[in-house]
C-alpha positions in Angstrom: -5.3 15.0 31.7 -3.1 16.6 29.5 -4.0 18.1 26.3 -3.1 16.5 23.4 -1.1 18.3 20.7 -2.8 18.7 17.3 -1.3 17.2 13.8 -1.2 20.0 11.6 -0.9 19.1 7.8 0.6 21.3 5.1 -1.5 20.2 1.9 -4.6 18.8 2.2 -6.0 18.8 -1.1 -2.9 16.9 -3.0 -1.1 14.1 -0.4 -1.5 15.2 3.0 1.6 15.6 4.5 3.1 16.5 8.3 5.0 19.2 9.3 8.0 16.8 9.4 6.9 16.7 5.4 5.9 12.8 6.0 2.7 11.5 4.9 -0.6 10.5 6.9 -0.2 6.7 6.3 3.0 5.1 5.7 4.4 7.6 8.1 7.5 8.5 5.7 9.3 11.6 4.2 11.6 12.3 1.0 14.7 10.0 1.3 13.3 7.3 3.4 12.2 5.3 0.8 14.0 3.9 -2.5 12.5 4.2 -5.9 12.1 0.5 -6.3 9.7 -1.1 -3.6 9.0 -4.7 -3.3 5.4 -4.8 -1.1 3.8 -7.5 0.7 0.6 -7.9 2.7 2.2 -9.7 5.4 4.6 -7.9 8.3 6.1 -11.3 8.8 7.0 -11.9 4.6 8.4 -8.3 4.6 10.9 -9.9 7.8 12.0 -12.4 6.0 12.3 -10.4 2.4 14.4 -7.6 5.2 17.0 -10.7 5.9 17.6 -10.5 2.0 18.9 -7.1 1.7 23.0 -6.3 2.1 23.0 -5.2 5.6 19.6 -6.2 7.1 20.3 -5.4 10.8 21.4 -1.4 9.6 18.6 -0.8 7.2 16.3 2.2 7.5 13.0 1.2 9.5 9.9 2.7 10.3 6.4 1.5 11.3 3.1 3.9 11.4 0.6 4.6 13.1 -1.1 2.8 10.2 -0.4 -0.3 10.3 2.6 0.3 7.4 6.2 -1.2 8.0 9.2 -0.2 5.8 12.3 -1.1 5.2 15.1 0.6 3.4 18.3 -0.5 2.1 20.3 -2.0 -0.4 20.1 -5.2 -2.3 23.7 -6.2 -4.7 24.1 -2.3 -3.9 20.0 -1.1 -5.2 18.6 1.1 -2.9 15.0 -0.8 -2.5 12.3 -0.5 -0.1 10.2 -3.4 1.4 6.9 -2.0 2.5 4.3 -3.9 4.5 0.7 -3.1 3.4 -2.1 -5.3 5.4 -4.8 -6.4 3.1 -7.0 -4.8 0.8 -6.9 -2.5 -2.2 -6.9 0.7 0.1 -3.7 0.1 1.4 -2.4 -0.6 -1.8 -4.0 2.5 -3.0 -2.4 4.8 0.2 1.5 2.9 -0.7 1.1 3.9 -4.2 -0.3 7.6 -4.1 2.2 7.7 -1.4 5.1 6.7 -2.2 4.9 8.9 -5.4 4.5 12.0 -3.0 7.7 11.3 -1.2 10.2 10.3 -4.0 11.6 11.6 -7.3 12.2 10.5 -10.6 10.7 6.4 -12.1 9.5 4.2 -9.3 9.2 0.7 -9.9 6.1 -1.2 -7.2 6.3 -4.8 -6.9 3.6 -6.7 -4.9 4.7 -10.1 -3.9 1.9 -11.6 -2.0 0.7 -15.5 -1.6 -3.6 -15.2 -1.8 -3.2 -18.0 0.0 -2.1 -20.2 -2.3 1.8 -21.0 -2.4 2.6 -24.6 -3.3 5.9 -26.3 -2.9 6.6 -27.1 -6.2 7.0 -23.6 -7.0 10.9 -23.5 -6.1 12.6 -20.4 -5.9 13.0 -18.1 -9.5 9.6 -19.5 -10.5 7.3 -16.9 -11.5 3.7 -17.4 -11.2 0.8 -15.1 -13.0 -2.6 -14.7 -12.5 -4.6 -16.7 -15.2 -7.3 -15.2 -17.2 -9.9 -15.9 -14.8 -8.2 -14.0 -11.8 -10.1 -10.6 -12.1 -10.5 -7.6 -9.9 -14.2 -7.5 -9.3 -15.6 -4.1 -8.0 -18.6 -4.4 -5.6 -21.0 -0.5 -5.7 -22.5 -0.7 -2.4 -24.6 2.3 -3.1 -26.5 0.0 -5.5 -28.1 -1.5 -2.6 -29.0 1.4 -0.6 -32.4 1.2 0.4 -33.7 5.2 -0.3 -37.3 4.2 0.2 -37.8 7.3 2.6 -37.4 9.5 -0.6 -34.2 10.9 1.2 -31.3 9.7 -1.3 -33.9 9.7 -4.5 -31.9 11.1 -7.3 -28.8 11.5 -5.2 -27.3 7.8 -5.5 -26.8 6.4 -9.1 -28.0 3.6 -9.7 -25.5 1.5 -12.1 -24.2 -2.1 -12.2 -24.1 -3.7 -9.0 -20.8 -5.5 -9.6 -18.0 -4.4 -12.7 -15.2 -6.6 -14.1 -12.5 -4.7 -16.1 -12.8 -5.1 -20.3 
């Protein structure tokens, strides 16, 4: 069996990135990705958003090992990137952190996603907000850790079990 080559990272205390300089999960390096993203959960949403830009079947593309697919081009003559996330707050938090690392200058994210609940009557150029009682809720699963061997006394905290923002 052959041995397999190791991945060697040149920062691993900021954004870890490659030799090739591109980082761990979105798989990209400086210039592959435009300062204005527009980022979706779906792989098959960031298709059909790719069919939108100027020259869709020439546009920069790259899918990771991570389960990220990008897209780069131009829209009316914008550079823009579509990026394909998966689900969940950690992938939102790896696009983010990492997309900073690889460009320069403002950056504008977008995240156009359904939750499941796209209606028909919302017709194109309508723009829907989350109401008041659409929250981010954060769950500490340490607060349920059961430390009764003695062995995590005094080393897990023991706040709130869930948090809404103020």
């Amino acid at each position: 069996m052959p041995k397999k080559e190791s991945v060697y990272y040149t920062d691993t205390n900021g954004v870890p990135k490659d030799l090739d300089g591109r980082v761990t999960h979105l798989g990209l390096k400086r210039g592959e990705l435009a300062p204005r993203v527009v980022t979706v959960g779906s792989f098959s949403r960031a298709q059909r958003l790719r069919a939108c830009l100027d020259n869709p079947d020439t546009c920069f593309e790259r899918a990771s090992a991570r389960g990220f697919t990008t897209y780069t081009g131009t829209y009316k003559g914008t550079p823009v990137s579509i990026v394909s996330t998966g689900m969940g707050a950690a992938m939102m938090d790896f696009l983010v952190r990492e997309s900073r690392a690889v460009t320069d200058g403002p950056m504008l994210i977008v995240r156009f996603g359904s939750c499941g609940g796209l209606l028909e009557r919302a017709r194109p150029g309508t723009v829907i907000l989350n109401t008041l009682g659409s929250v981010w809720l954060h769950r500490d699963p340490d607060t349920f850790l059961n430390d009764g061997c003695g062995v995590c006394a005094g080393l897990v905290p023991r706040g709130a079990a869930y948090r809404l923002p103020r």
